[in-house]
MILO-212837 format. One line per field, with one value per residue (C-alpha): residue in three letters; x, y, z. Coordinates in steps of 0.1 Angstrom, whole numbers. Last residue first. Example, Ala and Ser with C-alpha at 12.3 -4.5 7.8 and 13.67 -1.06 7.14 Angstrom:
REM MILO-212837
residu <- (SER/ALA);
east <- (137/123);
north <- (-11/-45);
up <- (71/78);
***
This chain:
REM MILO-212837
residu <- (UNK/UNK/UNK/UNK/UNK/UNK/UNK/UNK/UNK/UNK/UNK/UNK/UNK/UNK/UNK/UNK/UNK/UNK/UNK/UNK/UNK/UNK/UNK/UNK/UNK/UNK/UNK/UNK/UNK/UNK/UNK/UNK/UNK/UNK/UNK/UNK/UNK/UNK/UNK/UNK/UNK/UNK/UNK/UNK/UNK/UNK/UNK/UNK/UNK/UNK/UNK/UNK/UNK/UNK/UNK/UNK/UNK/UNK/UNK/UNK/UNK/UNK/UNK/UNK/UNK/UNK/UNK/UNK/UNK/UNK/UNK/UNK/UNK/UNK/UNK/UNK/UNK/UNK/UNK/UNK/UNK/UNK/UNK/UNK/UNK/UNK/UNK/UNK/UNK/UNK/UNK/UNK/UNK/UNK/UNK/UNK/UNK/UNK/UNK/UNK/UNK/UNK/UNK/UNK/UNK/UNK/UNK/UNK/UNK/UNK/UNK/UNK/UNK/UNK/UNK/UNK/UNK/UNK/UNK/UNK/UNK/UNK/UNK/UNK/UNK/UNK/UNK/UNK/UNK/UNK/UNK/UNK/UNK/UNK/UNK/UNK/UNK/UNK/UNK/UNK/UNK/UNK/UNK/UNK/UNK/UNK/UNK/UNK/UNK/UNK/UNK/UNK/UNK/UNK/UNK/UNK/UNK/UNK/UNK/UNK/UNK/UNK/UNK/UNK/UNK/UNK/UNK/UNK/UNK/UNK/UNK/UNK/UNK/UNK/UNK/UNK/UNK/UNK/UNK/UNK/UNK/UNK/UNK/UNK/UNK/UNK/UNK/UNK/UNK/UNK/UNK/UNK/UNK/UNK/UNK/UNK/UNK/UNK/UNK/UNK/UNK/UNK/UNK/UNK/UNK/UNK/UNK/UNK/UNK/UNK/UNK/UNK/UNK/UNK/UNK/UNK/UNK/UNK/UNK/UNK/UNK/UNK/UNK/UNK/UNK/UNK/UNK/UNK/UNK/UNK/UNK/UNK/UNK/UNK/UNK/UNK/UNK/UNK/UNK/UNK/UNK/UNK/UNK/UNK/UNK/UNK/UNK/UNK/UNK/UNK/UNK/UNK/UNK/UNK/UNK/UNK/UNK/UNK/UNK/UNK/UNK/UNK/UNK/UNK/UNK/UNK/UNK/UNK/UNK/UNK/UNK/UNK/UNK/UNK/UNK/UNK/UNK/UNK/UNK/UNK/UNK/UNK/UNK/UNK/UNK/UNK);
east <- (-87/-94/-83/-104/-86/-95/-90/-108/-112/-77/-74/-51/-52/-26/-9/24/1/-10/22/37/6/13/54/45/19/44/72/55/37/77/90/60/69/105/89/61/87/104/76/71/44/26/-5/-11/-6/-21/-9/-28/-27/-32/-35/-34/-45/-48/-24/-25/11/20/-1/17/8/23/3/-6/8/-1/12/0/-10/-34/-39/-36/-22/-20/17/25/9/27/60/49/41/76/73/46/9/-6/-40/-51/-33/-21/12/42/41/50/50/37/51/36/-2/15/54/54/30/50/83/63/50/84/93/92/127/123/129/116/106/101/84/88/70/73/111/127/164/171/141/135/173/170/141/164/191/158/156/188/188/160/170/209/198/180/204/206/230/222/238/228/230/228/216/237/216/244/251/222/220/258/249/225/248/256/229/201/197/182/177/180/161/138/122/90/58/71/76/93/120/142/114/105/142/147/113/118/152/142/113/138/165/161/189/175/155/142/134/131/106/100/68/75/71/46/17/9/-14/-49/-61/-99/-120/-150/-173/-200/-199/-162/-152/-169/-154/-120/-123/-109/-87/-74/-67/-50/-24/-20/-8/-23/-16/-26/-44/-46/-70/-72/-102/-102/-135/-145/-179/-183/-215/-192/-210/-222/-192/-196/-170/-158/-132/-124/-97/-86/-104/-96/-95/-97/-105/-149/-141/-130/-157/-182/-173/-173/-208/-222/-196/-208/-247/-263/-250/-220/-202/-166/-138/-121/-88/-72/-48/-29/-7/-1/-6/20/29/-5/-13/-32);
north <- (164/145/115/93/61/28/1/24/59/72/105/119/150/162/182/159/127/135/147/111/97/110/104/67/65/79/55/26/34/39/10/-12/-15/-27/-55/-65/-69/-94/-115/-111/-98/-118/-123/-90/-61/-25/-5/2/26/30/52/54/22/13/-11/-50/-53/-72/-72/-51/-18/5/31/23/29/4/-2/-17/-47/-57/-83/-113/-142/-158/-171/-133/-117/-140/-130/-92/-100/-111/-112/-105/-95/-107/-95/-67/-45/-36/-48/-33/-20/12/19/45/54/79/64/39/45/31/-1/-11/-8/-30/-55/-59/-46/-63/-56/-48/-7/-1/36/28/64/75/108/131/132/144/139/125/113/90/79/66/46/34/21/2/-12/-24/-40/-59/-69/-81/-116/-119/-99/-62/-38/4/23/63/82/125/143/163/160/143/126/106/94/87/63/37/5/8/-20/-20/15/46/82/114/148/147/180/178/197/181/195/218/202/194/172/160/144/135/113/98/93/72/52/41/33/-6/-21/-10/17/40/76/99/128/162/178/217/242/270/243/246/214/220/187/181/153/167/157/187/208/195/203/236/246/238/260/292/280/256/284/308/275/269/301/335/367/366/340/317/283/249/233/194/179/146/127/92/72/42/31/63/84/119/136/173/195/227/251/288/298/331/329/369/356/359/336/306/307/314/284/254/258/259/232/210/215/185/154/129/117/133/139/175/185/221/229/262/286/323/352/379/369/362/403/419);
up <- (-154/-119/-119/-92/-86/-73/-49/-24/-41/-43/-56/-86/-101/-74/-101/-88/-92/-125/-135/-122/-139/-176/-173/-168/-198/-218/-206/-206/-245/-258/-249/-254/-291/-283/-258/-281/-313/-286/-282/-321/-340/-367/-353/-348/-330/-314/-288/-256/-226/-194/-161/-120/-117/-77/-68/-83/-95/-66/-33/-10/-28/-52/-71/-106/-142/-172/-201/-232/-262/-277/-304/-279/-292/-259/-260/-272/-238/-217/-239/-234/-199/-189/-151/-127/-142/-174/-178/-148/-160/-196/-194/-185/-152/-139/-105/-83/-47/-29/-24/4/7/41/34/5/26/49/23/4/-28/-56/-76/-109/-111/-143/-135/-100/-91/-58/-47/-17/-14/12/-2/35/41/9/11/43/30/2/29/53/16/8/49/46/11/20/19/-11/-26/-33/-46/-37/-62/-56/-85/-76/-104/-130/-155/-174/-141/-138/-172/-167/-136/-157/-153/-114/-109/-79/-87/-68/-88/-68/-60/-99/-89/-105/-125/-156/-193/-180/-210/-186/-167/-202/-210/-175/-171/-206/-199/-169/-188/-212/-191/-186/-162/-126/-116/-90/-89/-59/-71/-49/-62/-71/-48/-57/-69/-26/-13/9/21/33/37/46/71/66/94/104/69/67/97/84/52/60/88/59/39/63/73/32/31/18/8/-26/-40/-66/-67/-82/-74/-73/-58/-51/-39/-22/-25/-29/-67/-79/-73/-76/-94/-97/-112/-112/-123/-122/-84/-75/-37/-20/12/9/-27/-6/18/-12/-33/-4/8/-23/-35/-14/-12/-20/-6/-17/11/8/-7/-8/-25/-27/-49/-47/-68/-49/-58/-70/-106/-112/-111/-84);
***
């Protein structure tokens, strides 16, 4: 049976770490016909909690056969168990406001294939960004907000989220802090780019925080959305170097380009479902 027949799978387990997981896990999938491409395993020492990432091809098969295949293993040995197709590409709502580098990053590398995504929409709290939108000939959606309007913009944006179905929102710059029950909605779907290397310097300008410190780092970081701001599970990071001698505003063009590379890494992540949540933690799988 070649590739071009079967079909793409991921299948995630956590669990409490004992013997015998995978043992368990490897045969059931290989007695239907599973070819397993990719695995990836980690047994966390500090909540006792193990995770597995296998992704699997198969002919035949839907998620509904695989999860009959596997559910009595997860009832026999509490697993936590979600079966996810690759076939259908992650559906991505992206939000912004005024700053478009992390937004033509994402179009730039979704055209590319670069992305496992389909970029659905792109929400604005400023009309300013619409001709990126329209060049990829994606729908722009301008959505103003005041502090009195917010309960309203936001019940608008959720809207948005069911009617494009989207499984993913990435706020690509989008600096508006949303509020505790629209956090608590888009919980482990929404990720967020911040720029700063989290957990130093959190709400606004943390390049000119980070430049009144003198620190000689610098980076990004990407993490899912909760209610308490800019303190969600990291999802990834990165760093650029500078000195004394760099300006507040030197920090902001040199962070440019590490936001939107460490953005684009975890909205793959997420979309490869790399990513598990472990707590107030991640678990990447790579």
């Amino acid at each position: 049976m070649t590739d071009g027949a079967q079909s793409q799978f991921v299948i995630q387990v956590k669990s409490p770490d004992r013997p015998g997981i995978l043992a368990a896990i490897t045969p059931a999938l290989a007695s239907a016909g599973c070819d397993i491409r990719e695995a990836g395993v980690y047994g966390d020492p500090d909540t006792k909690a193990f995770f597995v990432r296998m992704h699997i091809a198969v002919a035949g098969k839907t998620s509904d056969d695989l999860h009959a295949v596997l559910e009595p293993l997860a009832k026999k040995l509490s697993l936590g168990l979600s079966i996810n197709s690759l076939d259908r590409k992650m559906r991505v709502l992206i939000a912004v406001s005024k700053f478009d580098h992390c937004l033509n990053d994402l179009f730039h590398k979704w055209n590319l294939g670069v992305l496992p995504i389909d970029i659905v929409g792109v929400v604005s709290n400023h009309p300013s960004l619409s001709t990126i939108a329209e060049r990829y000939g994606v729908p722009y959606h301008h959505l103003p907000i005041s502090k009195d309007t917010k309960p309203q913009q936001e019940a608008a944006f959720q809207e948005l989220i069911t009617a494009t179905q989207a499984k993913l929102v990435v706020l690509a710059r989008y600096m508006q802090i949303l509020s505790d029950e629209f956090s608590a909605k888009l919980s482990g779907n929404c990720i967020n780019i911040h720029h700063s290397f989290l957990p130093s310097f959190k709400g606004a300008k943390p390049y000119h925080q980070a430049h009144a410190r003198g620190v000689k780092l610098i980076g990004a970081t990407a993490h899912y959305v909760t209610a308490d701001l800019d303190e969600g599970p990291i999802i990834e990071q990165d760093i650029r170097r500078v000195t004394h001698a760099t300006t507040a505003e030197d920090m902001v063009a040199i962070g440019r380009e590490v936001e939107a590379s460490v953005l684009s890494r975890a909205v793959r992540w997420h979309a490869e479902y790399r990513v598990m949540l472990n707590g107030s933690k991640t678990i990447v799988l790579n």
